[in-house]
C-alpha positions in Angstrom: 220.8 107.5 158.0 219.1 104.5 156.5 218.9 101.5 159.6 219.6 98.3 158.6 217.3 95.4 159.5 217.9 92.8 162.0 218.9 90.1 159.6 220.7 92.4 156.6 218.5 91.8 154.3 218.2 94.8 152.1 216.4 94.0 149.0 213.0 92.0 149.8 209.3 94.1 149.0 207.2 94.8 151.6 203.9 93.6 151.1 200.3 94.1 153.0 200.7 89.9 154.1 203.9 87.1 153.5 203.5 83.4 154.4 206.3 81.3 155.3 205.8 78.0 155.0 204.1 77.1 158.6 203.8 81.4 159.5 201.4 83.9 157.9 202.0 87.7 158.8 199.4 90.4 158.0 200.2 93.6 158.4 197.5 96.6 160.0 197.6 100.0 160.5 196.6 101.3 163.6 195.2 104.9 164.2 197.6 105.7 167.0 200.7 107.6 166.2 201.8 105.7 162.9 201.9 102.5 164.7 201.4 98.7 162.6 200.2 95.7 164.2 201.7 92.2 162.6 199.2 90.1 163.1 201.2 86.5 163.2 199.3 83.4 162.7 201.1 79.7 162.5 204.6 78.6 163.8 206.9 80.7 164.7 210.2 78.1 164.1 213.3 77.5 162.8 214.4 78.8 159.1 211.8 80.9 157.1 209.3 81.6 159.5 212.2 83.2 162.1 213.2 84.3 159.2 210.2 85.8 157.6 209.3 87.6 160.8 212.4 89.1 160.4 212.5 90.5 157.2 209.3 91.5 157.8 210.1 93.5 160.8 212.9 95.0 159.4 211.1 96.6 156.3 208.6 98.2 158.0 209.7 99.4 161.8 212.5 101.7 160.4 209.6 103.4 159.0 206.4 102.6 161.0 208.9 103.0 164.3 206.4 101.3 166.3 204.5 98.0 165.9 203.1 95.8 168.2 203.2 91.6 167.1 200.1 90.0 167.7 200.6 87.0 168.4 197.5 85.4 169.4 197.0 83.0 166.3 200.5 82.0 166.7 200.4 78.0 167.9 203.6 77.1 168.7 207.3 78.9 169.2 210.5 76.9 169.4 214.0 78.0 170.7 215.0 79.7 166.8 211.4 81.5 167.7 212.3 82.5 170.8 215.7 83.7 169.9 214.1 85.9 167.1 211.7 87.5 169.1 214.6 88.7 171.8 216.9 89.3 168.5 213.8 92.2 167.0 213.6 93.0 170.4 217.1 94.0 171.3 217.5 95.4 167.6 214.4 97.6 168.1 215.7 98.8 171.4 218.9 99.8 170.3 217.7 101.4 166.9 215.0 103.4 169.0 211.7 101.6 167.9 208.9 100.6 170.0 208.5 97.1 169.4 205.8 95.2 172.0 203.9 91.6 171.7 200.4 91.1 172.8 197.9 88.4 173.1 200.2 85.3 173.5 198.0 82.1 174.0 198.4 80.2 177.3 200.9 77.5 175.8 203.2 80.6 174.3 203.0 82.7 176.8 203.9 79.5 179.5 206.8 79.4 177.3 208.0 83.1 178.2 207.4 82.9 181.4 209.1 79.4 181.5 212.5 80.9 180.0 211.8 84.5 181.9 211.9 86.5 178.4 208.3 88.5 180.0 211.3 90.3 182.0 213.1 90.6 178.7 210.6 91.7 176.0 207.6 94.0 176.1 204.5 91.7 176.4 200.9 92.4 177.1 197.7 90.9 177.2 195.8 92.7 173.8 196.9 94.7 171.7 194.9 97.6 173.2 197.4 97.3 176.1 200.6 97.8 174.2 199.3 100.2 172.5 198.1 101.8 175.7 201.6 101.6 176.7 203.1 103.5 173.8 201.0 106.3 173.8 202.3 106.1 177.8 206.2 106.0 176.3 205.3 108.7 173.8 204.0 110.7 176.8 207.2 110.8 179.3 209.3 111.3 176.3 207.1 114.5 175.4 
């Protein structure tokens, strides 16, 4: 059963890096278990970056099934930002992907704590810690 991304959108290419107008995303793989890191540098804001993440996330995760989002080169979020990031997240969730953020600069990750999302969505300090803390998932599942 094919999953259908977040936003719908059925018919874009992935590709190795995508800019939005004020977002660049860069995909990685990492060693570990078939897991992808998106690195994310820019604005994450309203219209095609929210909606580039997006697509982005929801051409690869169905088939990485786990990616971490760096977001340490990522400068500012607004609310569309915000409510992406707990839209992937709660999309992930449900469709059974492992979906954590890591590295969020002092002003981002203010803003998470600010709005209480870190009790919401998956976030950690490097990207070595989340995916520390999948290979800990992957473990109590086994």
């Amino acid at each position: 059963m094919k999953t259908e991304n977040p936003r719908g959108f059925r018919d874009a290419h992935a590709s190795p890096g995508r800019q939005a107008k004020n977002l660049t995303l860069t995909l990685e793989a990492h060693p570990y278990g078939g897991a992808v890191v998106l690195h994310c540098a820019g604005r994450l804001i309203f219209r095609d970056e929210a909606r580039a993440l997006s697509t982005m996330l929801g051409e690869v995760l169905p088939t990485a099934r786990k990616m971490v989002l760096n977001l340490a080169d990522v400068k500012s979020v607004d609310s569309a930002g915000l409510g992406e990031l707990v839209l992937l997240h709660m999309w992930a969730d449900a469709a059974g992907y492992s979906l954590k953020l890591a590295c969020p600069n002092q002003s981002v990750r203010h803003l998470l704590d600010l709005t209480n999302l870190v009790s919401v969505l998956d976030v950690y300090a490097s990207v070595a810690e989340a995916i520390s803390a999948m290979r800990h998932e992957d473990l109590l599942l086994a």
